[in-house]
VMD Tcl script that builds the backbone (N, CA, C; Angstrom):
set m [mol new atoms 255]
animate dup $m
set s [atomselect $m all]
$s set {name element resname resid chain x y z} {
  {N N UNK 1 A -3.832 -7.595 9.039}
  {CA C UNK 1 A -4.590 -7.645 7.815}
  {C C UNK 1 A -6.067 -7.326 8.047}
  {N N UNK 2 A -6.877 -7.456 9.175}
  {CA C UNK 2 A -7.904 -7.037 9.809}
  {C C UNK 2 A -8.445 -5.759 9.121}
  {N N UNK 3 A -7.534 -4.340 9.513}
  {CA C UNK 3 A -7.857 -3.197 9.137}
  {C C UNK 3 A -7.987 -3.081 7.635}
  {N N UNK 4 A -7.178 -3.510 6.792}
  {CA C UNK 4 A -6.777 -3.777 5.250}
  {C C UNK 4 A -8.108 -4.320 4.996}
  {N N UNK 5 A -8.739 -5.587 5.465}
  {CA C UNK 5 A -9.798 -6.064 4.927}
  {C C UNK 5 A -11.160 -4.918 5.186}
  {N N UNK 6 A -11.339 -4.284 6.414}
  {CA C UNK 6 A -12.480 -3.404 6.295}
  {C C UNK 6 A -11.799 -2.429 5.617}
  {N N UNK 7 A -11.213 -2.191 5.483}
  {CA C UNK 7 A -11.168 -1.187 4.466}
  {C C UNK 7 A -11.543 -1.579 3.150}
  {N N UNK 8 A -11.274 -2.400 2.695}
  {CA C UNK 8 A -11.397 -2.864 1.194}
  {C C UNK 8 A -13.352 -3.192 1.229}
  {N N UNK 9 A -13.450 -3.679 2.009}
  {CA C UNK 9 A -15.090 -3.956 2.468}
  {C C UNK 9 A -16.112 -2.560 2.128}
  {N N UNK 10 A -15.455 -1.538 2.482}
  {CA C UNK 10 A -15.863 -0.083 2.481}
  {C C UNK 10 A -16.121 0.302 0.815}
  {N N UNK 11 A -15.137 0.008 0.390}
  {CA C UNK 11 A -14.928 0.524 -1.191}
  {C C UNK 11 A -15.889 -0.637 -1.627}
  {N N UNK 12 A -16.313 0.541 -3.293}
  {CA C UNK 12 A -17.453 -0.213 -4.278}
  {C C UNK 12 A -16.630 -1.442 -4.746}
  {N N UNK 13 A -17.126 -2.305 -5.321}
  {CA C UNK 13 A -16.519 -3.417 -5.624}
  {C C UNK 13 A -15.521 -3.050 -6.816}
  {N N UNK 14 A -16.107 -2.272 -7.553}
  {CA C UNK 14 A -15.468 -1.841 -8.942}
  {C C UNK 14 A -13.787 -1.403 -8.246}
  {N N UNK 15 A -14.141 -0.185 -7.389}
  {CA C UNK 15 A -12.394 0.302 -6.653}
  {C C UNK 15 A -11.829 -0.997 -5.909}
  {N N UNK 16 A -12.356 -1.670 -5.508}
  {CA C UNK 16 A -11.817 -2.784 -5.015}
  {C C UNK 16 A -10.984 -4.038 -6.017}
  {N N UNK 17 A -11.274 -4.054 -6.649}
  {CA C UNK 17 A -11.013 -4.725 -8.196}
  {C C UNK 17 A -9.721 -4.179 -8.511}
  {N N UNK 18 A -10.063 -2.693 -8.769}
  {CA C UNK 18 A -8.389 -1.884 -8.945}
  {C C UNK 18 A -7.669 -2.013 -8.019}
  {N N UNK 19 A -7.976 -1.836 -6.971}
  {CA C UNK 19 A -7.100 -1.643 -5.331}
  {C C UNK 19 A -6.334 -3.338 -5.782}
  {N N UNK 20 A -7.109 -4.554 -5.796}
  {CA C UNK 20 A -6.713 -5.619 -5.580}
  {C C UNK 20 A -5.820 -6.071 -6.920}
  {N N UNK 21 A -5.826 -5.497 -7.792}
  {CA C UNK 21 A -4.812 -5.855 -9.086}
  {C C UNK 21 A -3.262 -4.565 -8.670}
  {N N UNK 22 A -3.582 -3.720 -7.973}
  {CA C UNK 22 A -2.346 -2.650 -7.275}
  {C C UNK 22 A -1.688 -3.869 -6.734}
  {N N UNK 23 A -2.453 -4.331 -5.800}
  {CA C UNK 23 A -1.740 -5.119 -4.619}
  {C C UNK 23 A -0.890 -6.191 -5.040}
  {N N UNK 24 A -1.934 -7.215 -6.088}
  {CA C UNK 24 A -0.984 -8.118 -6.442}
  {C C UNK 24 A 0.107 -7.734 -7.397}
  {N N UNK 25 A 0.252 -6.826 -7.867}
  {CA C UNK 25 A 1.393 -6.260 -9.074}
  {C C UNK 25 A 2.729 -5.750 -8.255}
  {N N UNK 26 A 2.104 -5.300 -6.657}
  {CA C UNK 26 A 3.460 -4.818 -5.503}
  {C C UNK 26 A 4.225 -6.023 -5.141}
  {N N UNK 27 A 3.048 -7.028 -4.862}
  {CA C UNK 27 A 3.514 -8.377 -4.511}
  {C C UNK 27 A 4.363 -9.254 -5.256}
  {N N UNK 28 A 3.899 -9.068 -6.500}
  {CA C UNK 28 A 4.860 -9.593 -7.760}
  {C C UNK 28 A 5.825 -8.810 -8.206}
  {N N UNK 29 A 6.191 -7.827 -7.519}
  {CA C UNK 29 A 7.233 -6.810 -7.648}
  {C C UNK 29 A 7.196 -5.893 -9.354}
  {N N UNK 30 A 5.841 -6.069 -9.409}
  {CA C UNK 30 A 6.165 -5.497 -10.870}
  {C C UNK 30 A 5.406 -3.716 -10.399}
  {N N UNK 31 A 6.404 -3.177 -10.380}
  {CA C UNK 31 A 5.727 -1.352 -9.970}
  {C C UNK 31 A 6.122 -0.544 -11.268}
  {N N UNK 32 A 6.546 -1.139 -12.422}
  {CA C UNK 32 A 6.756 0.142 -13.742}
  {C C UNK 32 A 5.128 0.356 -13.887}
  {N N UNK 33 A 5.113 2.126 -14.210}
  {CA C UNK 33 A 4.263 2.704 -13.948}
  {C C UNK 33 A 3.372 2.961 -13.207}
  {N N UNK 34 A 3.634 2.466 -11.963}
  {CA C UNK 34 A 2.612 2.956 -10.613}
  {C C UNK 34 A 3.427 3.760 -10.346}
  {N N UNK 35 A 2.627 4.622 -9.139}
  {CA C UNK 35 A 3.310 6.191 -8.961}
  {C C UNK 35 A 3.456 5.543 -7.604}
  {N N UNK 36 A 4.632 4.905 -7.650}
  {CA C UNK 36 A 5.149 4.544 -6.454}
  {C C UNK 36 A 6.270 5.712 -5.674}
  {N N UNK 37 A 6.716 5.663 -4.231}
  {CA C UNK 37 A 7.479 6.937 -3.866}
  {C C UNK 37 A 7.701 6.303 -2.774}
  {N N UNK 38 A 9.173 6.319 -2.778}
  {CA C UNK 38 A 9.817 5.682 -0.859}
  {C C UNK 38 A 9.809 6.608 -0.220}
  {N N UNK 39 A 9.283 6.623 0.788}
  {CA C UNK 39 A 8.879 7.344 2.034}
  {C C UNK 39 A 10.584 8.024 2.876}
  {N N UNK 40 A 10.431 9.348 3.081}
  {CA C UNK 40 A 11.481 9.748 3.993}
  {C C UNK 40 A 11.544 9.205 5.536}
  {N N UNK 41 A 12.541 9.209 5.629}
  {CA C UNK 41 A 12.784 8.655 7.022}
  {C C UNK 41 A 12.681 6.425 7.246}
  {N N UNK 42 A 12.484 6.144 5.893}
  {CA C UNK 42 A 12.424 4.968 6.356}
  {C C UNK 42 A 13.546 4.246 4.784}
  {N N UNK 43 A 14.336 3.176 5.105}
  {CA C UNK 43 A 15.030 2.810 3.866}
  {C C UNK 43 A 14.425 1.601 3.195}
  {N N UNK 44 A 13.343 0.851 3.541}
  {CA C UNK 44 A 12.637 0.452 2.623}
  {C C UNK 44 A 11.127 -0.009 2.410}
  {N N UNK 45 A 10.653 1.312 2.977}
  {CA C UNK 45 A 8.684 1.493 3.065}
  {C C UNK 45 A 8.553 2.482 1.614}
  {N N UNK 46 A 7.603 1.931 1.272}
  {CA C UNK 46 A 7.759 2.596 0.207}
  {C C UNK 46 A 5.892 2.973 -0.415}
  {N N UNK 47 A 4.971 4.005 -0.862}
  {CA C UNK 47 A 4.038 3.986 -0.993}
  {C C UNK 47 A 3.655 3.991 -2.503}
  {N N UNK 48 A 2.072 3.067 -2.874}
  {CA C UNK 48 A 1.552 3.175 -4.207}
  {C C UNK 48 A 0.601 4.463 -3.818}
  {N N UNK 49 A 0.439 5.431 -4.944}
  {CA C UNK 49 A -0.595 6.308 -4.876}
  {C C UNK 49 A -1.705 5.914 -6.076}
  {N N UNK 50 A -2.894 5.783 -5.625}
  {CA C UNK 50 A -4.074 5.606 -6.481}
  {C C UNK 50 A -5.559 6.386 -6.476}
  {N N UNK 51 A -5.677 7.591 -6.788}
  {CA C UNK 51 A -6.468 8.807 -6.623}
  {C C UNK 51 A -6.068 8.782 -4.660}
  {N N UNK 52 A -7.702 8.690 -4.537}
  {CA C UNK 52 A -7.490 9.472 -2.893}
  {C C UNK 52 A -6.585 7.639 -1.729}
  {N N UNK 53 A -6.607 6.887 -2.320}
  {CA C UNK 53 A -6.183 5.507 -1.987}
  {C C UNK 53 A -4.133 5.754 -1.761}
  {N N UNK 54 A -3.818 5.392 -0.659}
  {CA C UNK 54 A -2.581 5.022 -0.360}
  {C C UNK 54 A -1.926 3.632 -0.334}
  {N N UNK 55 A -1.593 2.786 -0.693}
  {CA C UNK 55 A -0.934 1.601 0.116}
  {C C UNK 55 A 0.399 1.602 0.065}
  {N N UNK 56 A 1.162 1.156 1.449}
  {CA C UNK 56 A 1.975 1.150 1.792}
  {C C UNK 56 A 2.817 0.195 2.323}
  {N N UNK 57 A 3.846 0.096 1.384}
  {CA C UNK 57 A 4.387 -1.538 2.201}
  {C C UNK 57 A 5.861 -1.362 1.897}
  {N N UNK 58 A 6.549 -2.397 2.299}
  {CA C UNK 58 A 7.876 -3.098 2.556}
  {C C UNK 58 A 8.462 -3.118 1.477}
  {N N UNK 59 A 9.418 -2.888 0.875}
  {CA C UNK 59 A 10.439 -3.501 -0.258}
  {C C UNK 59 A 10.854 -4.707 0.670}
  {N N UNK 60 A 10.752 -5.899 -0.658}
  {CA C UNK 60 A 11.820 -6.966 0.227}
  {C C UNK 60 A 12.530 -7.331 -1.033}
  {N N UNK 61 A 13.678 -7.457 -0.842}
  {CA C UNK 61 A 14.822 -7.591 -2.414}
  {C C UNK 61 A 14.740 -9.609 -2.394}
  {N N UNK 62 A 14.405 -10.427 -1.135}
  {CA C UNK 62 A 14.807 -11.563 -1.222}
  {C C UNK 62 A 13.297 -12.135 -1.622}
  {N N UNK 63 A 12.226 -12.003 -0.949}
  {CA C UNK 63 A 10.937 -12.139 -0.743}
  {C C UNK 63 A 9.670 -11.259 -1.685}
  {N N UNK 64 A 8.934 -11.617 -1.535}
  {CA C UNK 64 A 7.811 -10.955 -2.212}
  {C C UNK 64 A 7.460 -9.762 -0.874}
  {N N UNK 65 A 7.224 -8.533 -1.435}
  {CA C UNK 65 A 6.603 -7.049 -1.115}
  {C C UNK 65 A 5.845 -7.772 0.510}
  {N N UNK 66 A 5.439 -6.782 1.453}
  {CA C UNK 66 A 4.726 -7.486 2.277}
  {C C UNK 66 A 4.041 -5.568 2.343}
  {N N UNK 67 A 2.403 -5.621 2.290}
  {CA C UNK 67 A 1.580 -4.365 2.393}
  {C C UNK 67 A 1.666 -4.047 3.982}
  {N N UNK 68 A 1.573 -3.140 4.106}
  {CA C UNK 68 A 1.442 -2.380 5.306}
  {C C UNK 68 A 0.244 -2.552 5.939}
  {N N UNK 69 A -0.412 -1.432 5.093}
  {CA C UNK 69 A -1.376 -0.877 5.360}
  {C C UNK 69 A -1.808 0.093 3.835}
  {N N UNK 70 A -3.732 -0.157 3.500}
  {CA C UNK 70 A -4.073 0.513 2.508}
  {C C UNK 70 A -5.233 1.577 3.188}
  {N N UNK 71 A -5.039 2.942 3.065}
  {CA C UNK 71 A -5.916 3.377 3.521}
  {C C UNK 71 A -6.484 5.010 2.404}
  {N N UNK 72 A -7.067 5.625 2.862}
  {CA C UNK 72 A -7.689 6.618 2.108}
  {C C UNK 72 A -6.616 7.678 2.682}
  {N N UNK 73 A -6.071 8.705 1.740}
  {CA C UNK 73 A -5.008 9.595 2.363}
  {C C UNK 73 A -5.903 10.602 3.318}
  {N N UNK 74 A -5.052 10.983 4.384}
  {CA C UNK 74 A -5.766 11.624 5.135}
  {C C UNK 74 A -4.560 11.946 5.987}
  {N N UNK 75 A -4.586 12.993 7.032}
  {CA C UNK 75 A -3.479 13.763 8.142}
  {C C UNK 75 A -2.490 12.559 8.459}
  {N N UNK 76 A -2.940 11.569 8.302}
  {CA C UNK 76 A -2.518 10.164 9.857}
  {C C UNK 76 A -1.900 9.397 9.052}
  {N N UNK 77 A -1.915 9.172 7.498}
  {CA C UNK 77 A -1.734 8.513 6.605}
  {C C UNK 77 A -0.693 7.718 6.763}
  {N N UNK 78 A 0.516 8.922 7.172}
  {CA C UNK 78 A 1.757 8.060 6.683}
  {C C UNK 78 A 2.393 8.250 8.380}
  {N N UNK 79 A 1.667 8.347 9.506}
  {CA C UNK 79 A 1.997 7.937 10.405}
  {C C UNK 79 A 1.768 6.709 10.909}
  {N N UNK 80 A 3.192 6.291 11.290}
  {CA C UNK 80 A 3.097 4.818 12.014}
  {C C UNK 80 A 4.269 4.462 12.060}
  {N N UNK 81 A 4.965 3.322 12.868}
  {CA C UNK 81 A 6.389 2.917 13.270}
  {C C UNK 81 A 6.615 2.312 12.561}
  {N N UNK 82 A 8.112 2.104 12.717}
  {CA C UNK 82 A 8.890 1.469 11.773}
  {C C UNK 82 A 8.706 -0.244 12.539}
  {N N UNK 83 A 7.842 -0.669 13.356}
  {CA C UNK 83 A 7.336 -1.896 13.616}
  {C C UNK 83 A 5.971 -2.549 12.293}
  {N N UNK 84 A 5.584 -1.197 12.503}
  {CA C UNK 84 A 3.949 -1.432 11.913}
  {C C UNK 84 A 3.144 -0.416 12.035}
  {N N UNK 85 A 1.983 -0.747 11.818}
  {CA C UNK 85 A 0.835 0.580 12.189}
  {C C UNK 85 A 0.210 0.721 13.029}
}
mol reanalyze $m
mol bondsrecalc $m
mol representation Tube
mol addrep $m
């Protein structure tokens, strides 16, 4: 959660506000109308898109969502193991 927090630290407070109402709406499993998209190669990572903003996390069908990782899209974005990032 380290990286997640400087990142969010980076952004104006205003994008941070949005970023942080994304997050809790993944967590509460409510995704109608986010431009959500499950990732190839994995059966349940799944990403929110929010302008240049990615976050990426877990489906859990028993549990609440668990985030990955939120970062700015870029080459590296959606690299990382199926452990973590």
């Amino acid at each position: 959660m380290d990286r997640i927090n400087k990142f969010l630290k980076s952004l104006s407070l205003s994008r941070r506000k949005e970023i942080r109402v994304l997050v809790e709406r993944i967590l509460k499993k409510d995704l109608i109308n986010l431009d959500c998209k499950k990732l190839r190669g994995f059966s349940d990572i799944y990403r929110v898109r929010q302008g240049k903003i990615r976050i990426i996390f877990q489906k859990n069908i028993k549990e609440k969502n668990m985030i990955i990782v939120i970062k700015n899209r870029k080459e590296g974005t959606y690299k990382f193991s199926k452990k973590g990032p």
